[in-house]
N, C-alpha and C positions, 0 to 999 in steps of 0.2 A: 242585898242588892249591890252592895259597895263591892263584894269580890267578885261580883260577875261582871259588872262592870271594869275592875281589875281582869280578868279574866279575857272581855273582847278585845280589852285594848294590848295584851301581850301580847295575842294571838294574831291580831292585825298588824303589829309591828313586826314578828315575826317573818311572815309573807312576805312584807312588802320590803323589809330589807335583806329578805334571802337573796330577795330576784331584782332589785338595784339597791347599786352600790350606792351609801349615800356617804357624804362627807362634813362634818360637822365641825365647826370652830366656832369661838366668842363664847361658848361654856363659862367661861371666869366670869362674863356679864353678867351675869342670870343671878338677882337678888336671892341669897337663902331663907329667906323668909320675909315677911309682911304682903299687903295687898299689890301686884301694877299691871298693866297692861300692857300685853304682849302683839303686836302689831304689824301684819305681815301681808304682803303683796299675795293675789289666790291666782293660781296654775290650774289648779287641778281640786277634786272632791275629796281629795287625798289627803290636801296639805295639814290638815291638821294632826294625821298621824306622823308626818316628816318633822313640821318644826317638834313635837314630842319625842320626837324617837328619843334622844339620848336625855331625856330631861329627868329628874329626881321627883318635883313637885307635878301635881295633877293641873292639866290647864281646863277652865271651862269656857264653850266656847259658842257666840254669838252665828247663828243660823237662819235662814231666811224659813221664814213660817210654813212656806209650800213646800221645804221636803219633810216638814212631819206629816203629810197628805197622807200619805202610805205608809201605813201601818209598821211595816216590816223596817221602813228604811228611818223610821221615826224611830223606832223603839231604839234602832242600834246607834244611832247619834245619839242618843239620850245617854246608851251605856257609855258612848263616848265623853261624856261631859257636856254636850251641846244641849242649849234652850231655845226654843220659837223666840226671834220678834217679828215685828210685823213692817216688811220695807213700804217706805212712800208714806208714811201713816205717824203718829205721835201713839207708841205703843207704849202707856205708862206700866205695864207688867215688866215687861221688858227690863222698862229702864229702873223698877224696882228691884230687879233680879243682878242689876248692872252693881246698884249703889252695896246692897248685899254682898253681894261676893268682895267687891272689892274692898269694903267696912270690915268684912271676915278675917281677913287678911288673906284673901286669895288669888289667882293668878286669872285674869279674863281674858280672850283671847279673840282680835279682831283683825278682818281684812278690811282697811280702810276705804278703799274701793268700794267696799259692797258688794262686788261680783268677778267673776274669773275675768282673768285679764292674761291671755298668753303671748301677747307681739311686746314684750320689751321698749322694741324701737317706738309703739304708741301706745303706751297703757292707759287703761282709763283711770279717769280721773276720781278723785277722792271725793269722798263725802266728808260732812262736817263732825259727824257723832263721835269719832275717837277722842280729838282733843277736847272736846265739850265734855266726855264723862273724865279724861282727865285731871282735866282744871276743877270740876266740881267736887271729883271725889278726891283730888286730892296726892295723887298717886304718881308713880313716875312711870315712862312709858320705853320698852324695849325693843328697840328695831329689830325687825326680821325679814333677809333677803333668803328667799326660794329661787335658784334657779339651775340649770343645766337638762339632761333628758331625764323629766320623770316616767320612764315606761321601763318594760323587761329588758334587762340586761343591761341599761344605762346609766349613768353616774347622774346622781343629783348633790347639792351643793344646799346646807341651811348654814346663813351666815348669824350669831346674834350678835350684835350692835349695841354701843353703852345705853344704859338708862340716863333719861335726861328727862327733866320735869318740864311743864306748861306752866310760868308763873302766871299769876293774876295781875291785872292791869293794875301799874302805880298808884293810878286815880281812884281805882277803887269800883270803878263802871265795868258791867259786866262786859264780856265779847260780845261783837253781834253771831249770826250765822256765818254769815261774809267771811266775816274773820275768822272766827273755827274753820270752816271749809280753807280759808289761804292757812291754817294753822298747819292742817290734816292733810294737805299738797306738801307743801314743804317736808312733812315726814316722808311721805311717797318717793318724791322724788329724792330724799337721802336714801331710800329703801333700793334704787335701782341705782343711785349710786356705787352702793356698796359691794355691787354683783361686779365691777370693773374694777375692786381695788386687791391688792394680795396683803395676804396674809398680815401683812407689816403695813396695815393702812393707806399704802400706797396707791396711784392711780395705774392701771394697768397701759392705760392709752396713751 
């Protein structure tokens, strides 16, 4: 199962970087081993094979329940690496499968949004789930900015961003929700930061 799975995911990369150009920097960022979470602003149904293009390790990645509906589009996320949880809802599988991979030492892979967000200028707003599986499990978390034209013939742009941890409260009290959610905005918002700055960290503006 593991080479066919190997197998879509080449063969999707293939396509999709034949016919846009993609451009990739912050490679040096990307931990060579251990579990963290990889966490990226969503464009498109695509993004998960862009921020993978030039990656080494395998990402597994966090999917809203309703596109395993269909059969066909279920199976091939699956070869992708992608698991059902269930949005709006406390999906303890889910988040079983969350604490798992990342305990593995594996790579987890989420759009903190929750949902495609293509206006820049007003993106939707974050949910609280990344830095809440961060903090618990422990792990450090890797920005990732997606942006420019992802269609035929157009340049797209995957930025990765240093790993930086969630510490735990001094006092020792856990977060509220509140707080996760303000945690998981602040990431956001460094995430569409990063689409304005060059190469050299700079601000473009």
């Amino acid at each position: 199962m593991r080479v066919i799975e190997e197998i879509a995911r080449v063969i999707v990369k293939f396509i999709l970087c034949t016919f846009v150009r993609v451009k990739v920097s912050g490679l040096e960022n990307i931990p060579e081993k251990g579990g963290f979470i990889m966490a990226a602003n969503h464009n498109s149904a695509l993004d998960v094979i862009y921020v993978e293009y030039k990656l080494k390790r395998r990402v597994r990645w966090m999917a809203k329940a309703e596109l395993f509906k269909n059969k066909l589009v279920g199976w091939f996320l699956k070869k992708l690496g992608a698991f059902p949880v269930k949005r709006g809802a406390v999906d303890i599988n889910a988040a079983k499968t969350v604490f798992e991979l990342l305990k593995g030492g594996e790579i987890l892979g989420i759009f903190p949004q929750g949902t495609r967000s293509k206006d820049p200028a007003n993106p939707v707003k974050a949910r609280h789930g990344v830095a809440k599986f961060a903090v618990e499990a422990g792990v450090p978390i890797v920005p990732v900015a997606l942006y420019g034209k992802f269609r035929i013939f157009g340049k797209a742009y995957v930025k990765y961003g240093k790993p930086f941890m969630i510490e735990k409260k001094a006092d020792g009290t856990p977060y509220t929700k509140a707080e996760y959610t303000e945690i998981s905005q602040k990431l956001v918002d460094d995430i569409y930061a990063m689409m304005t700055e060059d190469g050299n960290g700079n601000n473009k503006g």
